[in-house]
C-alpha positions, 0 to 999 in steps of 0.5 A, a space after each residue: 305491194 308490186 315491186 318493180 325492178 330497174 335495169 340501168 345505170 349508177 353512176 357518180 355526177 361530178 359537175 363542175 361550173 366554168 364562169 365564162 363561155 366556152 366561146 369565148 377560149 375554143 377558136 373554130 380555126 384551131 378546133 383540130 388542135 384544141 388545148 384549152 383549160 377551164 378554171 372551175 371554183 365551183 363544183 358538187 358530187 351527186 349521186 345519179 345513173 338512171 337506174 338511181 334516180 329511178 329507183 330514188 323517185 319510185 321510194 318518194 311515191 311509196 313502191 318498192 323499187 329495186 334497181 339492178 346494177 353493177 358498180 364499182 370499188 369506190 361504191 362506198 358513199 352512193 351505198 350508204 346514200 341508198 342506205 339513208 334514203 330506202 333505196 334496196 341494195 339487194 340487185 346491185 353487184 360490185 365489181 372489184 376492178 372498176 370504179 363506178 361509173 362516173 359523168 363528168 360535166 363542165 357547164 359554162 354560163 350559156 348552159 353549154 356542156 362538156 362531158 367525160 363518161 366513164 362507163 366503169 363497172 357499168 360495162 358488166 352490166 349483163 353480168 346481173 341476171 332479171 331470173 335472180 330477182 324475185 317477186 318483180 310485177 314490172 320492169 325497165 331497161 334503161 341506160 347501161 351496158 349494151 350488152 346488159 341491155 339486150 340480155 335483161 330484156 331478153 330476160 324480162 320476155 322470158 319470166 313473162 315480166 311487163 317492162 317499159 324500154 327507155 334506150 335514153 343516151 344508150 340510142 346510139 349503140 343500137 341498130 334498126 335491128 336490134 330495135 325492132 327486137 326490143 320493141 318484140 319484147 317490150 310492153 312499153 317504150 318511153 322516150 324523149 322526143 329528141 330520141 323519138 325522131 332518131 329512131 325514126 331516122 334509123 327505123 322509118 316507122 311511124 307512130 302507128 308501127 310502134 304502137 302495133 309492137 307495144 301497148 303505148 309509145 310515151 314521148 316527153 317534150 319538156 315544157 310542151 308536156 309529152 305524148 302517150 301513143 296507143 293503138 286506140 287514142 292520143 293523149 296530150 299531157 300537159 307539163 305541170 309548172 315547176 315553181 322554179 326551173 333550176 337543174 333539169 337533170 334526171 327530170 326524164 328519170 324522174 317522169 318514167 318513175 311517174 310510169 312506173 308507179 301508175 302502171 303498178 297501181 293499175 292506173 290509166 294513162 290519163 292519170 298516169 301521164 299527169 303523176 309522170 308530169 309532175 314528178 319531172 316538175 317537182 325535180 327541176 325545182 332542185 339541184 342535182 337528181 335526187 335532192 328533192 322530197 316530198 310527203 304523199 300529202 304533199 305530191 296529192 295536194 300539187 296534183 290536184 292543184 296542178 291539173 282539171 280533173 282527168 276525164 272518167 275512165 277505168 283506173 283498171 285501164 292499163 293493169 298489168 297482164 
């Protein structure tokens, strides 16, 4: 089996619900000096980081996953979640001086959010090397420490590994430049549509600039679906139903471990695109990023049901070199 390795964050989600709106407590003429305390009765621990989450989500489809990350002393509980779930330990590297990255959310009733991010160990992310991973067919560069960033994929370009480019909220830190070198090395690059338009704003490129420096251009619009750009086709991927809309959290984490598994099967794009789909369906129905499962008897029997038959192609159509 072709194993895929998943250069990214973990991170600890604590997540905690205000019963009001913020609205309500934050006066706009006193903004310059805000004092405000929330009361939360309810709140809940999850285990997350994009690396994580992908890496969960990849195990549910049956690939070998390994996610490469830097966590901190307080690792204890997500290892043993791994440990349960078959999630590999073997890329993950702790550093004794720093917890682990941790998100702090307070949601109010309107689904406003206030976040904390504390990024911990994950700061040492370029202390992992891609060269110290054997056997990899694919990989990605997600969230994580800038600098970590940079050098996996520089890494990943110099052992000739494929790999998709997600900058996701890690966006920010880079510059025109620096994406246009990303994008010289990377095969892929999957975004939402959100980040799409922010690297237009830094870039100016359009559509078909993207596409003369990667294979496919990936762009998810939540309900609307999402967008596969290649140099020679559209495709428009509709959203699967979800059979509840109850956390989106990790559906974009939950959608690339859908690239994924169709770039390492050698599938095409149409068929990958609807597996993608359905894996972001499948965890907006659940609370928290990698609380949802399913059998492969299951995850068949929603594809079928859930999509018309894709037009005939090449299920060769996007193997890897």
């Amino acid at each position: 089996m072709k194993k895929a390795l998943i250069c990214g964050s973990v991170a600890f989600d604590t997540i905690m619900v205000f019963a009001d709106r913020f609205s309500n407590h934050i006066l706009p003429d006193k903004i310059h000096m805000l004092n405000v305390s929330f009361l939360v009765p309810h709140l809940r621990r999850e285990y997350g980081g994009c690396a994580g989450n992908i890496a969960y989500n990849l195990r549910l489809l049956g690939d070998e996953g390994y996610p490469m990350a830097t966590v901190g002393r307080d690792f204890g509980a997500y290892r043993d979640w791994m440990t349960e779930t078959g999630v590999p330990l073997d890329y993950l590297r702790v550093i004794e001086s720093e917890h682990t990255a941790q998100a702090f959310i307070t949601t109010d009733l309107d689904d406003n959010q206030i976040t904390a991010f504390h990024p911990g160990a994950m700061q040492h992310s370029h202390a992992n090397k891609v060269a110290d991973a054997n056997d990899i067919a694919l990989g990605i560069v997600a969230p994580d420490g800038r600098e970590g960033m940079v050098q996996h994929a520089e890494q990943f370009a110099a052992a000739g590994i494929p790999f998709i480019f997600d900058p996701g909220q890690g966006l920010p830190l880079f510059d025109a430049q620096d994406l246009s070198r990303f994008l010289e090395l990377a095969s892929w690059v999957a975004v939402n549509d959100y980040e799409w338009q922010l690297i237009q704003q830094k870039t100016g490129w359009s559509v078909p600039d993207v596409t003369a420096r990667v294979e496919a251009l990936i762009v998810t619009r939540g309900a609307a679906g999402s967008v596969i750009y290649t140099q020679d086709h559209t495709l428009e991927i509709p959203a699967a139903k979800p059979k509840a809309v109850v956390d989106p959290t990790g559906c974009g984490d939950a959608y690339r471990a859908g690239l994924m598994h169709g770039l390492l099967r050698g599938l095409d794009w149409e068929s990958t695109g609807r597996i993608a789909s359905l894996m972001g369906a499948i965890k907006i129905e659940a609370r928290g990023t990698q609380n949802h499962r399913f059998t492969p008897a299951q995850f068949a029997q929603r594809l079928e049901a859930s999509f018309a038959p894709a037009p005939a192609a090449s299920k060769r159509a996007a193997k890897l070199n």
